[in-house]
C-alpha positions, 0 to 999 in steps of 0.5 A: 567479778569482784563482790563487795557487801556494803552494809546501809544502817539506816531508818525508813522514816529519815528522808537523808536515809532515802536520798542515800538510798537512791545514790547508793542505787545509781552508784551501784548501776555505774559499776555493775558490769565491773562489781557486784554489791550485796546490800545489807540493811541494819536497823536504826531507829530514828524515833525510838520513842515514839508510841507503837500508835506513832506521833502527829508528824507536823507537831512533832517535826516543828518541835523537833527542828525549831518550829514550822518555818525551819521544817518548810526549809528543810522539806524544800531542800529535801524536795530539791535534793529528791528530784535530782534522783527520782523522789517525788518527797510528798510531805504534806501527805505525811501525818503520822510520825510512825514507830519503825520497829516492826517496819524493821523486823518486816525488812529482817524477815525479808533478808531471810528469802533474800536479798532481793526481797529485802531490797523490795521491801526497803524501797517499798517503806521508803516510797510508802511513807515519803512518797505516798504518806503511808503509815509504815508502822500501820500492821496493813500497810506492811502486810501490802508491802510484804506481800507485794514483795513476793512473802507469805501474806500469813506468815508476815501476819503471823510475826507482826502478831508476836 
């Protein structure tokens, strides 16, 4: 079987990046009898200037897009978008624009014991902040992710503490 390794530079705070994400997977069922893929996931931080603390997202956002009326259309797009492959986008829930810097340090350290675990975790954050309004730059919820994703609960911990 042929191999190919697509390497997926992305933020898990980027709704456009989770919508990709979701057609990658389907893509990827299509032809999997036919190609495997390796998955690569390369950092890029959408917000690299939000404090470690991260920011009120609505603020941030209406600043950001030109105000509430244009945030209200791009989520309703999104929303649209989400349901065709299986996101159920909950943006209400979200109030804290994380800083994403260790969520990606979590996602390089998952590459470590494998891809699949990296995957895991990628679908975790993803799910976490646009499905569940979780704070993915919160210490505790990357720890649950990580450790939900089969890593070592005190190792994780030990590294977000560096």
């Amino acid at each position: 079987m042929e191999r190919i390794t697509i390497d997926v530079v992305s933020d898990v705070v980027c709704p456009w990046c989770y919508l990709g994400k979701a057609r990658l997977d389907l893509a990827i069922a299509e032809v999997q009898d036919e190609i495997g893929v390796d998955i690569n996931w390369r950092p890029y931080r959408l917000n690299p200037d939000y404090p470690k603390e991260g920011v009120d997202q609505k603020k941030a956002l209406a600043e950001k897009l030109g105000g509430e009326e244009r945030v209200a259309q791009a989520h309703k797009m999104l929303t649209d978008y989400g349901r065709e492959v299986g996101i159920a986008f909950d943006f209400e829930a979200i109030k804290i624009g994380p800083n994403t810097l260790d969520a990606h340090r979590l996602i390089h350290w998952a590459m470590i014991e494998g891809r699949e675990k990296q995957d895991k975790v990628v679908a975790a954050l993803f799910k976490a902040n646009f499905e569940e309004g979780r704070n993915v730059g919160d210490h505790a919820v990357l720890l649950d992710i990580a450790e939900k994703a089969g890593l070592d609960h005190s190792v994780i911990a030990s590294l977000l503490a560096s």
